[in-house]
N, C-alpha and C positions, 0 to 999 in steps of 0.2 A: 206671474206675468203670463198670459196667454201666447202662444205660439206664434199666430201671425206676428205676434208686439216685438215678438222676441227679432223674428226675422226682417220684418220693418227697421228694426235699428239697427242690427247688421248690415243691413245693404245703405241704410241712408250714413253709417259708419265710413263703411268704404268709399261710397261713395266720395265724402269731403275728404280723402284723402290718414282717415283716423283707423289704417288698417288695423291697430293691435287692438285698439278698443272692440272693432268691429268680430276680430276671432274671438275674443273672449263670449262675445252675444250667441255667436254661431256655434261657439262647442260647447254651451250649456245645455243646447237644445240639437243633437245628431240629430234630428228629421230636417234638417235643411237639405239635405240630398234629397227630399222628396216637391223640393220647389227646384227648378232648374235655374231659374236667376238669380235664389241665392249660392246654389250652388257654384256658379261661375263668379261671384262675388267675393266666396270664402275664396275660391282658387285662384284669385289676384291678391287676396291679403296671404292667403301663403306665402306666393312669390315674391310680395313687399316686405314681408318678416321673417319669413324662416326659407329663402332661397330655395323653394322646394318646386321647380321646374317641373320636371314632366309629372308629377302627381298634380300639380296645378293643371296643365296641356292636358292630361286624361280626364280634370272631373268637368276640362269646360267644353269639352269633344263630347261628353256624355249627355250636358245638358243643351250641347248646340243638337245633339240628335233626337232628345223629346222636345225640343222648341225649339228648330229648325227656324220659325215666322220671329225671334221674338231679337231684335239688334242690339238692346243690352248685352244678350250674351254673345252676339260677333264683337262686340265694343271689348268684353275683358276678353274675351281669346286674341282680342290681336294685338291689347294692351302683355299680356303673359307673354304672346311670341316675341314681341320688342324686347322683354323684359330677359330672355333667353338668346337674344342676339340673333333672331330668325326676320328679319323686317322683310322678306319677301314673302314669307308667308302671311305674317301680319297685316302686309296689303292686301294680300288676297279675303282674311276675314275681315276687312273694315269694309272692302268692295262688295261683298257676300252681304253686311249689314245695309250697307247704302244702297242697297235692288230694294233691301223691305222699306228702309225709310229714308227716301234720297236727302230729308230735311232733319234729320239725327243730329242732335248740335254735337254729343261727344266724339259719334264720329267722321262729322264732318273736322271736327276739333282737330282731333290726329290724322287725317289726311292732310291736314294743310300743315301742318307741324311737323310733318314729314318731309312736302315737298314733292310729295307722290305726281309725276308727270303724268300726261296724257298720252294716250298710243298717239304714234305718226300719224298725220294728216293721211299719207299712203302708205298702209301696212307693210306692204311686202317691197317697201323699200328702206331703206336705213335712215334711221334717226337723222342722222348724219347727210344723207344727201342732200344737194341743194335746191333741189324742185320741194322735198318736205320742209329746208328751212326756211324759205321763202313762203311757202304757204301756212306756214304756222307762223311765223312773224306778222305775214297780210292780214289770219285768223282774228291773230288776238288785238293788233291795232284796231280793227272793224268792229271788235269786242269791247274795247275800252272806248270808242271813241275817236282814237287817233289818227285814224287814216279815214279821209271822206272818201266816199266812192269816187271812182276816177283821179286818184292823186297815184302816181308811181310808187314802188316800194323802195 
């Protein structure tokens, strides 16, 4: 079996969620460290099968730094950070992914699976105050529909 073939079914392994199948693909063939997306592929089926946390977090830090452009790999690195109880960080690489491709379905996926909020309507004031709750309540009613222009809040 040719290389790419070999690498091609490890990520589309992982992908459906067939981690063990997918390491067996990947460690038959050690040059996947020289593709950086399977790279970050093997390092989520680590963390799925053999809890292997920060060797997971270093091979996908390794291949977010030769593919910086590529949102596969913010998608497992912030899949591995969840997976290591870091979810603020993990927002930060799905956000990092959604600059390159704001229409990424997987991680659009786990943003919303998250719950991941929006900054305040007025940064440098608190969530919690009532001019930002008010204007994020007005936001999202005008956003859904629900409030016509000129109805009270």
């Amino acid at each position: 079996m040719e290389e790419n073939d070999i690498l091609e079914r490890g990520i589309n392994f992982a992908k459906t969620g067939a981690y063990g199948d997918a390491l067996k693909f990947f460690e038959e063939d050690l040059r996947f460290t020289e593709n950086p997306t399977a790279m970050s592929y093997y390092a989520l089926c680590l963390v799925e099968e053999e809890k292997k946390y920060e060797q997971a977090i270093s091979l996908c830090l390794m291949a977010v730094e030769r593919e910086f452009y590529n949102p596969d790999i913010y998608l497992n690195l912030g899949k591995v950070y969840m997976k290591n109880g870091q979810k603020a960080v993990a927002i930060k690489a799905f956000r990092k992914g959604l600059r390159i491709d704001g229409t990424h379905a997987g991680l659009l996926k786990e943003v919303r699976e998250m719950g991941v909020r929006r900054k305040p309507i007025i940064t440098f004031l608190s969530r919690k105050n009532l001019v930002n709750k008010i204007l994020g309540v007005a936001i999202k009613g005008l956003q859904q529909g629900k409030l016509a222009p000129g109805r009270s809040v």
